[in-house]
FIFI-69718 format. One line per 4 residues: for each residue x, y, z of C-alpha. Coordinates in steps of 0.001 Angstrom, whole numbers, plus 500000, padded with zeros to 6 digits. Example, Ala and Ser with C-alpha at 12.3 -4.5 7.8 and 13.67 -1.06 7.14 Angstrom:
BEGIN
512300:495500:507800; 513670:498940:507140;
% end
This chain:
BEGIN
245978:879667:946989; 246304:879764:944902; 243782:880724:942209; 243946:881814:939125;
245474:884695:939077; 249310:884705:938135; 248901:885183:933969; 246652:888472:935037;
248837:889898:937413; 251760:889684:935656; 250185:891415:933115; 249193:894088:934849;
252424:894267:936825; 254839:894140:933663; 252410:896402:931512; 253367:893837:928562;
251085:892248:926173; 251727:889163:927842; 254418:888227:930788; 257883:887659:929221;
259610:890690:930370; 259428:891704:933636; 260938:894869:935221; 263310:894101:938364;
263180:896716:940700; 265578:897466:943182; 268546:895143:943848; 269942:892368:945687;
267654:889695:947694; 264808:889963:949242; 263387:889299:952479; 260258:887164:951983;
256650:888920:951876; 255841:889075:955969; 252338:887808:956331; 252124:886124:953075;
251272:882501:953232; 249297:880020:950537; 245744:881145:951186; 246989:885322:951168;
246485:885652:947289; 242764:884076:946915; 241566:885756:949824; 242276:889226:949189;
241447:888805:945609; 238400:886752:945770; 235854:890032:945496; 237871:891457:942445;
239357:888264:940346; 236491:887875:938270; 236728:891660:937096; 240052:891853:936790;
241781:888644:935464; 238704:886739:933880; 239575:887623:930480; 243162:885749:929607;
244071:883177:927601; 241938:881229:924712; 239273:879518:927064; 238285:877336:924727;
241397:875786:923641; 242358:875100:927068; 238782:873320:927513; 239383:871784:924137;
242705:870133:925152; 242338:869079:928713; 239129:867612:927471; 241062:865518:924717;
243778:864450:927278; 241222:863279:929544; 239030:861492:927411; 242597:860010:925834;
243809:858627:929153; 240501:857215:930298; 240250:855296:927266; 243289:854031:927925;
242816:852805:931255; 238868:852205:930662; 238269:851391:927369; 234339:850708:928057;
233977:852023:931455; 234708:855206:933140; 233854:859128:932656; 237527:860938:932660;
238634:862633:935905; 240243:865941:936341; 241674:867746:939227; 242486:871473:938903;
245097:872531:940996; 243709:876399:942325; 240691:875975:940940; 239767:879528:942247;
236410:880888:940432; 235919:877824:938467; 236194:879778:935249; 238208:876506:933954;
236205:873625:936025; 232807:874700:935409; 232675:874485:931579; 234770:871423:931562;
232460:869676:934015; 229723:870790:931860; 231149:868708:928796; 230280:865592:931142;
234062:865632:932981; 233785:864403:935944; 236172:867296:937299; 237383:868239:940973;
239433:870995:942121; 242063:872270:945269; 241809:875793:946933; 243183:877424:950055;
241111:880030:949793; 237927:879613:951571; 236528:883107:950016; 237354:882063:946270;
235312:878536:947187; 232805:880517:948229; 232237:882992:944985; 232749:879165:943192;
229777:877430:945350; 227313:880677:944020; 228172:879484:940596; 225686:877609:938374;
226770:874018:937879; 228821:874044:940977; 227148:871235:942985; 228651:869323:940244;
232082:869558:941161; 233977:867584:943900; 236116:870540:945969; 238608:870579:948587;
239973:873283:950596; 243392:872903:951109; 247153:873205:949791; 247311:872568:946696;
251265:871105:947029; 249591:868549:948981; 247123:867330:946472; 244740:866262:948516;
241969:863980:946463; 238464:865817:946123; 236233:863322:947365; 232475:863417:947007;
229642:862330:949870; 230740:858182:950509; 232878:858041:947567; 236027:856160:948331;
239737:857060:947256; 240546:853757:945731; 237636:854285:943565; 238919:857593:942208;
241178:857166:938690; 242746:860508:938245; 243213:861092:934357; 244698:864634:934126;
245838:867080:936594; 246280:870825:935450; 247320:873753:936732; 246463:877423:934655;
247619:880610:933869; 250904:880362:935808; 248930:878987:939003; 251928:876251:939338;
254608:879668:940578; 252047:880637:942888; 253903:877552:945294; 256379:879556:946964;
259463:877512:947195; 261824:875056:945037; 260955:872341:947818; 257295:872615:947798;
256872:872778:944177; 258642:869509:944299; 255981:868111:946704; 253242:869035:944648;
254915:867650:941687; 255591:864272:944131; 252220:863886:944838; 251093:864675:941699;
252566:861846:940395; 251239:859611:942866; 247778:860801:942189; 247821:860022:938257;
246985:856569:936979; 249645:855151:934798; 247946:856818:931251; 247267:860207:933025;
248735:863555:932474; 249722:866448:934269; 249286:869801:932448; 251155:873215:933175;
250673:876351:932022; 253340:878915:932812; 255067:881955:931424; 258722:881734:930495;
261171:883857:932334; 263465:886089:930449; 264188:889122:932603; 265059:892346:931924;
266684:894518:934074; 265710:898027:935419; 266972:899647:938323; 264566:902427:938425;
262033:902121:940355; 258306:902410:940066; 254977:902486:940687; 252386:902204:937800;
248449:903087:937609; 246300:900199:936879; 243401:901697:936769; 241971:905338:937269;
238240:906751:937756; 236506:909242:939782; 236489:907218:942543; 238753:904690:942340;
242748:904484:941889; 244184:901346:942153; 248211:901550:941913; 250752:898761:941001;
254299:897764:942206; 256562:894837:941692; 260094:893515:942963; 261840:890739:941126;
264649:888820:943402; 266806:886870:940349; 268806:884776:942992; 265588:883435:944305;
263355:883163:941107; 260346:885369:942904; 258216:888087:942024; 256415:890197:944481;
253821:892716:943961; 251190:894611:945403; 248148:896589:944203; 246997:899414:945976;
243214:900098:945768; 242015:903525:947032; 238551:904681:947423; 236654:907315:949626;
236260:904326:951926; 239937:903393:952270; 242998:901600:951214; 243125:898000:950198;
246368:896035:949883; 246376:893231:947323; 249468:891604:947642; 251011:888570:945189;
254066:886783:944607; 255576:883886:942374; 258520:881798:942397; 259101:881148:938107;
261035:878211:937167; 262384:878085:933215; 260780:875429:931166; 263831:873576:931795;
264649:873890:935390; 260506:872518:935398; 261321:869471:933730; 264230:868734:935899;
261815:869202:939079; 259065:866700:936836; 261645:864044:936751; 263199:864183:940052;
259294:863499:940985; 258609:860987:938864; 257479:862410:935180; 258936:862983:932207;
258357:865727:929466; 255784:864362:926498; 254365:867078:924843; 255303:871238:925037;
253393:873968:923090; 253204:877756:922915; 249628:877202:923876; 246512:874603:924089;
245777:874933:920399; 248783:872915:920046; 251438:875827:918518; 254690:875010:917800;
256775:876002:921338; 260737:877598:920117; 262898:878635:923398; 264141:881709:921690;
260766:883767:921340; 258272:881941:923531; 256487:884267:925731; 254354:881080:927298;
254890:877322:927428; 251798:874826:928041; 253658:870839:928991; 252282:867850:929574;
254280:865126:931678; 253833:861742:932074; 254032:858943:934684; 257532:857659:933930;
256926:854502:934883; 255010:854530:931675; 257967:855521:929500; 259437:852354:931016;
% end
């Protein structure tokens, strides 16, 4: 994918209350995860991400919010016409799209992960939603049964709970940001939701419990490469049946080195808060940033 999934395994990773200090590991730079490519992290999460990771973050704000900026941006380009359209950008589970769509959003979403999609198509409400499998730094359009692309207006797109770092490169978080842009009608938004960096360093390695029963251990490690902006982890499950790997990794931008990629693609900073409930964002002890960008060719 992407899902979901980066707010909850940093989480667990870091051992933190929430993701602003990360252990680094080891030194120098690393070679890049072998085998890890943009549909690794939804598939070999899929049967666990519910369990695990359902639980961050104030749902309803976030509903609350996109909702508003939706329903803002339609009546801006509709004002008598037109239910607001949303594409989520790893829509995973659908533990964002599926309440949204049921406030009468006409709401789509992007996964690689063809096992996520499918714990999403079990879902109540689901046949609702327009889905694509795919790469999200494409941003393909979610079309429904004879529906045309020129007839799609594209109000807000979002991406959760760190699900932007999930793209693994400078260059292809530019894309998505690119097409993005291209996607959005002149009064839409797109929304990010990502933690802020601020690293501290620890040589000594180590490998954490996550979780611990009779029958189950399930075992944590992560690597931070500072040159290259990426985290990499894995989660060890281990039963009587076997070993599972469960392997993750994030490139992290700053809020500012994100608003430099924004504009180089097209959009320009409008709003930044601690969270959706619309808290006052300061640098200097924000553990979490939520920013809204704009078309520029709106601010012009």
């Amino acid at each position: 994918l992407v899902g979901l999934g980066g707010s909850g395994v940093l989480k667990d990773a870091c051992h933190q209350k929430g993701p602003k200090v990360l252990h680094h590991c080891g030194k120098g730079r690393l070679a890049a995860m072998e085998g890890y490519d943009h549909t690794t992290y939804g598939e070999r999460f899929a049967d666990v991400y519910e369990d695990w990771f359902d639980q961050h973050g104030d749902i309803e704000a976030c509903l609350d919010r996109l909702e508003q900026l939706a329903r803002e941006a339609a009546s801006r380009r509709s004002p008598n016409d037109g239910t607001p359209c949303l594409i989520e950008l790893g829509i995973g589970t659908g533990r964002v799209a599926l309440p949204l769509a049921a406030r009468g959003l006409d709401v789509r979403g992007i996964d690689s992960s063809q096992s996520m999609l499918q714990v999403l198509s079990a879902k109540p409400g689901a046949s609702s939603l327009a889905v694509q499998l795919g790469d999200m730094a494409e941003v393909p359009l979610p079309l429904r049964p004879l529906e045309r692309p020129e007839a799609v207006e594209v109000d807000v797109i979002y991406a959760a709970y760190n699900t932007f770092f999930n793209l693994p490169t400078d260059e292809v978080q530019a894309r998505c940001l690119e097409r993005a842009a291209a996607c959005l009608g002149d009064s839409g938004w797109l929304v990010v939701e990502a933690f802020v960096p601020d690293l501290v360093v620890d040589h000594s390695e180590r490998v954490t419990v996550r979780s611990l029963t009779a029958d189950r251990l399930v075992l944590s490690a992560a690597v931070i490469d500072e040159a290259r902006q990426t985290i990499m982890g894995q989660y060890v499950e281990m039963t009587e049946a076997g070993t599972k790997l469960r392997p993750w990794q994030v490139h992290y931008q700053s809020p500012s080195q994100l608003d430099d990629l924004a504009a180089h693609a097209g959009l320009h900073l409008e709003h930044r808060w601690l969270s959706y409930d619309g808290s006052p964002f300061h640098p200097e002890s924000a553990r979490q940033h939520v920013s809204v960008y704009g078309p520029t060719r709106r601010a012009g």
